[in-house]
C-alpha positions, 0 to 999 in steps of 0.5 A, spaced: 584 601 503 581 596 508 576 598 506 576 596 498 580 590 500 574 589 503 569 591 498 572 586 493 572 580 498 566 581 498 565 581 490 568 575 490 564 570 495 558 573 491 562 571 484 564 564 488 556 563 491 553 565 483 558 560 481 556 555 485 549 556 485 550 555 477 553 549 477 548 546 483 542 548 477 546 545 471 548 539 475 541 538 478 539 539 470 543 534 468 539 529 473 532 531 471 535 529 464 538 522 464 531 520 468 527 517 462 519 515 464 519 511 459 513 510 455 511 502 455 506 502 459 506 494 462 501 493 466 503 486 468 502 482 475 508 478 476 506 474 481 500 469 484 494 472 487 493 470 493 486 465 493 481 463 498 480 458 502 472 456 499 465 457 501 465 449 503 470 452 509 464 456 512 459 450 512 456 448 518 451 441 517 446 440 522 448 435 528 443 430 528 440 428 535 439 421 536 432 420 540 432 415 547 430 409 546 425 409 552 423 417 553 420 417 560 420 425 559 421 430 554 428 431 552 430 439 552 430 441 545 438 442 543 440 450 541 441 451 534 447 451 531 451 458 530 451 461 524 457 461 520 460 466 519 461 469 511 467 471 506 466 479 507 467 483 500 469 490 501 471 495 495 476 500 496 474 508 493 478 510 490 477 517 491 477 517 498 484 513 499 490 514 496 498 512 497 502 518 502 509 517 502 515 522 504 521 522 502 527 526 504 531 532 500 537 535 504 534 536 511 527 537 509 522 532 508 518 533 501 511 530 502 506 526 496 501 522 493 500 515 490 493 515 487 490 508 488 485 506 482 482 501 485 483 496 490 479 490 494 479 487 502 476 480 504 475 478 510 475 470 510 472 466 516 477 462 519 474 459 526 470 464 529 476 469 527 478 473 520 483 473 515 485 479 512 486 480 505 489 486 501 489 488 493 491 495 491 493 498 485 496 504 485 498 508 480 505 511 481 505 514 474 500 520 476 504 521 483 504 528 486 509 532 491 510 538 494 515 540 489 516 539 481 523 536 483 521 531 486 515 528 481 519 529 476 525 524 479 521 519 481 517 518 475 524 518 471 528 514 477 521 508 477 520 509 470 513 510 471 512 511 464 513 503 463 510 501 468 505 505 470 501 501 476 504 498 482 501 492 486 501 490 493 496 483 495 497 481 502 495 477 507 494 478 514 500 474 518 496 473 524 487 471 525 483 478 526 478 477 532 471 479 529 470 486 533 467 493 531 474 496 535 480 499 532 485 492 531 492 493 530 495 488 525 500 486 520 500 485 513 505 480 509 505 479 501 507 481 494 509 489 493 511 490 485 514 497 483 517 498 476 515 490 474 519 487 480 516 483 486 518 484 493 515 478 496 516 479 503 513 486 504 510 488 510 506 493 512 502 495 520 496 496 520 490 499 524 483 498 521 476 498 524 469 496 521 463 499 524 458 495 519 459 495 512 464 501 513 471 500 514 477 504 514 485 502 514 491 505 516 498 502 513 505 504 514 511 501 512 518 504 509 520 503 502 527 500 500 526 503 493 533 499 491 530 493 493 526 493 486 532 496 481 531 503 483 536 508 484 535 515 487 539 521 485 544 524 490 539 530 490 534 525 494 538 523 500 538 515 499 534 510 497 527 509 501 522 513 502 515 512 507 509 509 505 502 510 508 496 507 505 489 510 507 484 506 505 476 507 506 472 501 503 465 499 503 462 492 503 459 489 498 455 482 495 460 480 490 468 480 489 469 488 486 471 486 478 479 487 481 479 481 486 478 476 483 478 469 489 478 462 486 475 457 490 479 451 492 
């Protein structure tokens, strides 16, 4: 008898588990359903893009030297002016960098990729120190994940399929001394997700330049509500971790996506 008390129990929390996971699946379903990419496509940049100082800033004239009115004996030749340091242009490979990102579900962290389509940094001389200077592209509608899941609520919950590309242009907060070291700085400026602007979005970040090469670490979290964004509750809140790993190569001229005006 005990036994087949027993046996149905057992039935039962099987039933009750089937059931629960059935409606754990439905209720997931439904999800996924509510959640439209859309299919706009705007591009559009919302904000100004930070412009450069000017050549002019980094123009030094000779000085001129007054020759004594009585020389009586040769006068040292003055030691020439340092050379002024130039505006660096770097281009970002987009095959060599990409946007990671984490994101949590339950107890688990699901891990993924934002694909950066192009992207420019300028050094600005500013004294005999640099202003950093960021523009990235990245395009979310071509994220990746661990899982199916994930991609597919973010692309609906970012309606990536109305606004495809995110934007990030940034400057450094502080002057970055000229050095062939590891720095480690911050970052401050426009970050556009789903056609809205956060204009305070700050990122840390640890670069180093060896010649024309140079790479960049930048991490920062994400408030996604803070650009009209809300996760489902499948996803656990609303942020997610950002670290944009940026490999780029100098070049003569602006890349065709950064565009400085001189002033």
């Amino acid at each position: 008898m005990a036994f087949l008390q027993r046996r149905k129990m057992l039935a039962g929390l099987v039933v009750l588990v089937v059931v629960l996971v059935g409606v754990g699946i439905v209720t997931v379903s439904a999800i996924i359903a509510e959640l439209d990419p859309g299919d706009k496509g705007d591009t559009t940049v919302r904000f100004p893009t930070y412009t450069i100082a000017g050549l002019a800033a980094t123009a030094t004239s000779l000085p001129t030297v007054s020759p004594s009115p009585l020389p009586t004996e040769a006068l040292p030749t003055p030691s020439p002016p340092a050379e002024p340091l130039p505006i660096r242009f770097f281009d970002v490979s987009p095959e060599l960098s990409q946007v990671d990102f984490g994101v949590e579900m339950g107890a688990v962290t699901i891990d993924g990729v934002f694909p950066i389509r192009s992207g420019a940094i300028t050094l600005e001389p500013v004294g005999d120190e640099l202003r950093v200077y960021v523009w990235l592209e990245i395009e979310v509608d071509e994220v990746t994940a661990d899982t199916a899941l994930v991609e597919t609520v973010l692309r609906g919950a970012m309606r990536t399929g109305d606004f495809p590309l995110s934007y990030y242009n940034a400057a450094s907060q502080e002057l970055v001394p000229v050095t062939d070291k590891v720095i480690y700085f911050a970052l401050e400026g426009n970050l556009q997700v789903s056609g809205v602007v956060n204009d305070e979005y700050v990122m840390d970040v640890e670069a180093q330049l060896i010649g024309g090469d140079m790479t960049a670490t930048a991490v920062a979290a994400l408030d996604l509500s803070q650009h009209g964004i809300e996760l489902p509750d499948v996803l656990a809140g609303s942020t997610i971790t950002l670290t944009a790993r940026l490999q780029a190569f100098q070049i003569d001229e602006p890349p065709p996506s950064f565009q400085p005006s001189t002033q």
